[in-house]
C-alpha positions as CSV (number, residue, x, y, z in Angstrom):
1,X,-4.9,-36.7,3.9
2,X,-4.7,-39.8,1.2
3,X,-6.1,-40.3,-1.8
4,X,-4.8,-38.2,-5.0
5,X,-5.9,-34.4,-6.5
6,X,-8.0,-34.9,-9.2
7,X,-6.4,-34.2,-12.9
8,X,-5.4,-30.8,-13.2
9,X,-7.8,-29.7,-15.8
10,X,-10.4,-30.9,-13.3
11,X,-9.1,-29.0,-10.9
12,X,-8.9,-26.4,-13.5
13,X,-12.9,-26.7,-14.4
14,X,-13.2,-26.2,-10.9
15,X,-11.7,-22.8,-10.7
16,X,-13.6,-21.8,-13.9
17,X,-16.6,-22.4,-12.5
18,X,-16.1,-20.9,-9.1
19,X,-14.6,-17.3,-11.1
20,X,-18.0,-17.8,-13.8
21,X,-19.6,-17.2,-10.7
22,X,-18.2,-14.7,-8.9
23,X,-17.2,-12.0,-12.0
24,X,-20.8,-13.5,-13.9
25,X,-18.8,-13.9,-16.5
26,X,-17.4,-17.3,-18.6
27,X,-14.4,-18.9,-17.6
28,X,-13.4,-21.9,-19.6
29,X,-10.9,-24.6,-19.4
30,X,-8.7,-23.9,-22.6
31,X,-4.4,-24.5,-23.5
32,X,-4.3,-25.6,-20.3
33,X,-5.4,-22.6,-18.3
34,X,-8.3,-21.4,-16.8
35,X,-9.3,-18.8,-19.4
36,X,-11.6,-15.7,-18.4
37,X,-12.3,-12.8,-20.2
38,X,-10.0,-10.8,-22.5
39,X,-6.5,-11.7,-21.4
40,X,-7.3,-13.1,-18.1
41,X,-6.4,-16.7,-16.9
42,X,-5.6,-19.0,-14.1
43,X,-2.9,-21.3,-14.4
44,X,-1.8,-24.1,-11.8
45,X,1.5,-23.8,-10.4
46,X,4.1,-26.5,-9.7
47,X,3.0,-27.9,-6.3
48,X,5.5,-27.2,-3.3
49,X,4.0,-29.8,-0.4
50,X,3.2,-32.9,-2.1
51,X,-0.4,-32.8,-0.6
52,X,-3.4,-33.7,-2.3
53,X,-5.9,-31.0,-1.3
54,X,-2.7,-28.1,-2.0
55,X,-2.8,-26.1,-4.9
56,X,-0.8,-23.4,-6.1
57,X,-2.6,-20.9,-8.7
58,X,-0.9,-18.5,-10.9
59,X,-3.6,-15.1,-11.6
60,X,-2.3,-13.7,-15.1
61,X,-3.6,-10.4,-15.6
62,X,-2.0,-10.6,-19.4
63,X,-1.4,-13.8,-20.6
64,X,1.1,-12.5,-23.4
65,X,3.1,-10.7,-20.4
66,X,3.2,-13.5,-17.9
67,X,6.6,-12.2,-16.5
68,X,5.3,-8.6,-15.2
69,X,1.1,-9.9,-14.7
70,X,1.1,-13.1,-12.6
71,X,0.3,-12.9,-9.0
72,X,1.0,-16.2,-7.6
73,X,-0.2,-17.5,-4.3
74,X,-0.9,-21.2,-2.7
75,X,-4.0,-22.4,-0.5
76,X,-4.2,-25.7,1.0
77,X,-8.1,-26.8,2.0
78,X,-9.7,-29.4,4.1
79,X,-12.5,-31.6,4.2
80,X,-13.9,-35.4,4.3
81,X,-12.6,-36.2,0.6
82,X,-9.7,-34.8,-1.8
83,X,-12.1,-33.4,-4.2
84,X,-13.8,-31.7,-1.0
85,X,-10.7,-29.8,0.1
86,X,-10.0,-29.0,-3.6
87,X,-13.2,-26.9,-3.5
88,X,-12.8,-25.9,-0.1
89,X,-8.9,-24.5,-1.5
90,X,-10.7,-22.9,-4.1
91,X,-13.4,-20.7,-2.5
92,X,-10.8,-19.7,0.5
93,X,-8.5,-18.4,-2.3
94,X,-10.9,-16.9,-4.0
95,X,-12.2,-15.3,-0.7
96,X,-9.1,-13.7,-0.1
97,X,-6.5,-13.4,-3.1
98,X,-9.2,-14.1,-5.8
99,X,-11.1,-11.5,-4.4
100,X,-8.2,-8.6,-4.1
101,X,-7.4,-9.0,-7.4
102,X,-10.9,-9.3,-9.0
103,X,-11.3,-5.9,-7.3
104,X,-8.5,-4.5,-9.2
105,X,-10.1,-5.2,-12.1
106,X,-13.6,-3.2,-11.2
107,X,-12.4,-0.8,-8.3
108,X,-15.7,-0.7,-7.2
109,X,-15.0,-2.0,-3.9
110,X,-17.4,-5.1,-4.4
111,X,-15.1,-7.8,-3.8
112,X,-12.3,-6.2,-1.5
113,X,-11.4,-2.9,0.1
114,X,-8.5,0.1,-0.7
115,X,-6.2,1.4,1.1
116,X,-4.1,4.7,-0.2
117,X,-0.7,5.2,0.1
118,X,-1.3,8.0,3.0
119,X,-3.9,5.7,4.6
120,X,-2.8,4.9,8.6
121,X,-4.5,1.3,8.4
122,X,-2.5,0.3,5.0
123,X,1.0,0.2,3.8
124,X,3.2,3.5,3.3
125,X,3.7,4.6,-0.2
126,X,1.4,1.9,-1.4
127,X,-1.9,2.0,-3.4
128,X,-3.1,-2.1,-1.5
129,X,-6.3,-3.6,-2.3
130,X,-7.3,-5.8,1.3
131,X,-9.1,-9.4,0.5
132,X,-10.9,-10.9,3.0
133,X,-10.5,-13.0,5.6
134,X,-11.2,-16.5,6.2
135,X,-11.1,-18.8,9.5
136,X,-11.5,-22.2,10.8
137,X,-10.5,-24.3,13.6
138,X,-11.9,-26.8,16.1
139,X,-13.3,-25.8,19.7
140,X,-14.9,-23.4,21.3
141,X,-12.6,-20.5,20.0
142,X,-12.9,-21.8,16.7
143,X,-13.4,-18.7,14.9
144,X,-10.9,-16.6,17.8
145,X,-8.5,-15.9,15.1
146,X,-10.5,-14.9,12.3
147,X,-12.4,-12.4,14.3
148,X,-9.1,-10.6,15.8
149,X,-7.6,-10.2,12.1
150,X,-10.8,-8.6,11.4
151,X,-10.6,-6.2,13.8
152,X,-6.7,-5.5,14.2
153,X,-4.8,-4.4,11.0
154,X,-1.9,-6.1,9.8
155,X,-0.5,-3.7,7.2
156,X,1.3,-1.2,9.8
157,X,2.9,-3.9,11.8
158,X,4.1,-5.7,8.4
159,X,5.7,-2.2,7.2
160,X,8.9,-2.4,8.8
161,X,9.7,-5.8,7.3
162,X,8.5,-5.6,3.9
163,X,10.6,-1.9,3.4
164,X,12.7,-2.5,1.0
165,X,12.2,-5.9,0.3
166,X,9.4,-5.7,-2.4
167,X,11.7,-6.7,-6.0
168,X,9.3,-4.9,-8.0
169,X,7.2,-2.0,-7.8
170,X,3.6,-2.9,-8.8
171,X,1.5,-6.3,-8.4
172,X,3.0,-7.7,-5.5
173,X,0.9,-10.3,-3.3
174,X,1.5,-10.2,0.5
175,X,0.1,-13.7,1.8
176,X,-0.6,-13.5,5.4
177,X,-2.0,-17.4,7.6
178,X,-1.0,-17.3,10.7
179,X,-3.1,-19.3,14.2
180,X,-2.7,-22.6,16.0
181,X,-3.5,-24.2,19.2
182,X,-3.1,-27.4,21.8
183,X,0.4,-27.0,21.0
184,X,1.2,-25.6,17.5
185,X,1.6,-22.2,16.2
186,X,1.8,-21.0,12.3
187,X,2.7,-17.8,11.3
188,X,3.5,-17.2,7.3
189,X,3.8,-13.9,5.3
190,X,4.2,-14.9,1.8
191,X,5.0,-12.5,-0.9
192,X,4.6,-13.5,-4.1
193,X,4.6,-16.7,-3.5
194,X,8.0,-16.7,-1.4
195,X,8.4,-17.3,2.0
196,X,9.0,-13.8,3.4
197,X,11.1,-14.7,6.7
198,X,11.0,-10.8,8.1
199,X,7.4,-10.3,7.8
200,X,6.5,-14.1,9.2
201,X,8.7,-12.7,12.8
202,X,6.6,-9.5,12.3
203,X,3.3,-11.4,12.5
204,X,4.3,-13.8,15.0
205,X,4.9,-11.8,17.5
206,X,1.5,-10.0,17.3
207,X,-1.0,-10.6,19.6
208,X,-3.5,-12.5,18.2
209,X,-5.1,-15.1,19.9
210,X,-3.3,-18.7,20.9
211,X,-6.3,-21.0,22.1
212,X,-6.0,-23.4,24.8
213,X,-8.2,-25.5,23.7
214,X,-8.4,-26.6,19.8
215,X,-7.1,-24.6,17.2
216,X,-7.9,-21.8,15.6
217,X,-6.3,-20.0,12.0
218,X,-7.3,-17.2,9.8
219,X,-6.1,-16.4,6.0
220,X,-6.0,-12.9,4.4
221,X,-4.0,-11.4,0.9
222,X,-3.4,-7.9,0.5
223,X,-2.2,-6.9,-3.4
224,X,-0.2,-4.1,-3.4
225,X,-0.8,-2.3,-6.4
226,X,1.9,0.6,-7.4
227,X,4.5,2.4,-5.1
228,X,4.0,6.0,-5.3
């Protein structure tokens, strides 16, 4: 895509206004952050692709404990302008890792769902908080994807890749996009921001849906919590 992301504290203003909404409560634009309540606040991280509608966002749970709080995750978004995309980023992170970790502020179940540790469908030993998922694509099978991570768990097929691997034992973000088409094939676990090589195999040899004609990808985030 060409053209250039708008100034981060735009970008920034953006993501205020998309949290005031979702938590009905005010998020400003403030040291550079995107401040919420108490000791909340987004922060954007140091971009890794060079593309204009890419962001990488930084959730600080306590913003005088950075090092132990921040769940970090990146989202790239589409659409017929920069400033489009940007807001199409946005809303899929907040559908997904936004949402996980808004819910671990209320654990009401209102903007994502729980799994216990001893739950079959989540991950062993592991209080995890599930976001949603998003799709998109072109075609027909547009949405083929999307629908089979909704109705196939990943959690039990990650396990065996992530054991052991997690460097610390609460707050860790498990990034899972994954789809393709005509040709191409993604599949990306990220945790914590990091490329997670084991996990990506795990999820690429699942069985989800390769269409044959246009693409099709889906987008989910799973916090886990605290290791029991």
């Amino acid at each position: 895509m060409d053209g250039v992301r708008p100034a981060d504290e735009a970008v920034l203003g953006m993501v205020a206004e998309r949290l005031s909404a979702a938590t009905q409560q005010p998020w400003e634009v403030r040291d550079g952050m995107a401040r919420g309540p108490g000791t909340l606040a987004v922060r954007l991280g140091a971009d890794h692709t060079g593309s204009p509608a890419h962001l990488d966002l930084d959730f600080v749970l306590n913003v005088g404990r950075p090092e132990d709080t921040t769940v970090s995750d990146c989202v790239t978004g589409y659409g017929a302008t920069v400033e489009e995309s940007v807001d199409r980023a946005i809303r899929m992170w907040l559908g997904t890792t936004g949402g996980a970790l808004l819910e671990l502020l209320v654990q009401d179940g209102s903007h994502a769902a729980h799994f216990a540790p001893d739950d079959p469908d989540g991950l062993p030993g592991w209080h995890a908080i599930h976001g949603g998922i998003v799709g998109w694509g072109t075609g027909d099978e547009h949405d083929a994807v999307q629908r089979w991570a909704v109705q196939h768990v990943l959690l039990p097929h990650l396990a065996p890749a992530l054991k052991g691997t997690l460097e610390r034992g609460h707050l860790v973000g498990v990034k899972a996009f994954f789809g393709g088409g005509d040709g191409t094939e993604t599949a990306e676990i990220r945790v914590n921001g990091a490329r997670h090589e084991a996990g990506s195999r795990a999820l690429a040899e699942l069985g989800w849906p390769r269409p044959a004609g246009g693409v099709s990808y889906a987008r989910t985030f799973v916090l886990l919590v605290h290791q029991e």
